[in-house]
N, C-alpha and C positions, 0 to 999 in steps of 0.2 A: 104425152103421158110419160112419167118416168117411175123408173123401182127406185127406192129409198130402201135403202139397208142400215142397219145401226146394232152398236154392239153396246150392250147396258148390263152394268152390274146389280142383282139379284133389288136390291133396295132402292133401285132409281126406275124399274121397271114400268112401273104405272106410272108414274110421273111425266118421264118420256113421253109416255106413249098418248097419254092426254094430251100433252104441249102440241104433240105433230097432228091426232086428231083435230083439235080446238085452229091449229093453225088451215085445215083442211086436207090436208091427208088422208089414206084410207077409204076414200070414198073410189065406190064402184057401181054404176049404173043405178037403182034403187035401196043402195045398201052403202051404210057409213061403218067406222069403226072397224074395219076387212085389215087383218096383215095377217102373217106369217110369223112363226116364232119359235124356236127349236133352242136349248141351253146344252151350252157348252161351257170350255174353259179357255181365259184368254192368258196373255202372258207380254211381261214385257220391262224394262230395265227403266229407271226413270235416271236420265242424268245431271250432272250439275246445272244449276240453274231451271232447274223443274222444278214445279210444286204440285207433287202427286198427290190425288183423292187418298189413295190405297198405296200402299208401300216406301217403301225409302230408296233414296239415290244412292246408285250402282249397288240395287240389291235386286235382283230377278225377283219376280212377283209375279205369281195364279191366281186367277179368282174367278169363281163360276161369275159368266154372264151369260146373258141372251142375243141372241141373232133373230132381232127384227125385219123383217123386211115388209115392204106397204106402197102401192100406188100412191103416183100423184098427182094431179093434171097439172098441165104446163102451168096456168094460172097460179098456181098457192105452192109450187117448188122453190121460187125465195124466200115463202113465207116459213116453209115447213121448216128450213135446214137452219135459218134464224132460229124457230123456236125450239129445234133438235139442239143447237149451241148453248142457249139461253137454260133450257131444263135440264142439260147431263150433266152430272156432278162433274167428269174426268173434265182435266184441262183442258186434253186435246183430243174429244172424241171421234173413234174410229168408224166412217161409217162412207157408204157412198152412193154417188145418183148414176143410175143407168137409165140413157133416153129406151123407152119404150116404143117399137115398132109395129104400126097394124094395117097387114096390107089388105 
């Protein structure tokens, strides 16, 4: 099992979160659809040779996103981070996999 974490701006939310669902994500024992989701604010410089969703090169940039996080079972973890790539607007979204341990 692993934690998927992913940071999504305000307007790609559901979207997201559909791709990593649909990819099999989120599922827990008798229940699909399960994450974690708390909004914050992200921040970050885009440099030359970037082509940012949101801001311009070497100009600092905030934007309310969300901090998802959602099981995954080993099985659908290639699958999920594919469709986490494939559905987020940003170029290079910020997100990551922690193997999950149960002893």
């Amino acid at each position: 099992m692993y934690k998927l974490t992913v940071f999504i701006p305000d307007e790609a939310l559901e979207q997201v979160k559909s791709a990593l669902f649909a990819a099999g994500a989120g599922s827990i024992g008798d229940y699909e659809q399960c994450c974690w989701q708390v909004q914050g604010t992200g921040q970050f410089m885009p440099l030359a040779g970037s082509a940012p969703h949101i801001g311009k090169q070497d100009s600092l940039e905030t934007v309310d996103e969300w901090r998802v996080e959602m099981v995954v079972d080993d099985a659908f973890i290639t699958a999920a981070v594919i469709a986490l790539k494939e559905a987020h607007p940003y170029e290079t979204p910020a997100y990551d996999v922690i193997k999950v341990l149960d002893f």
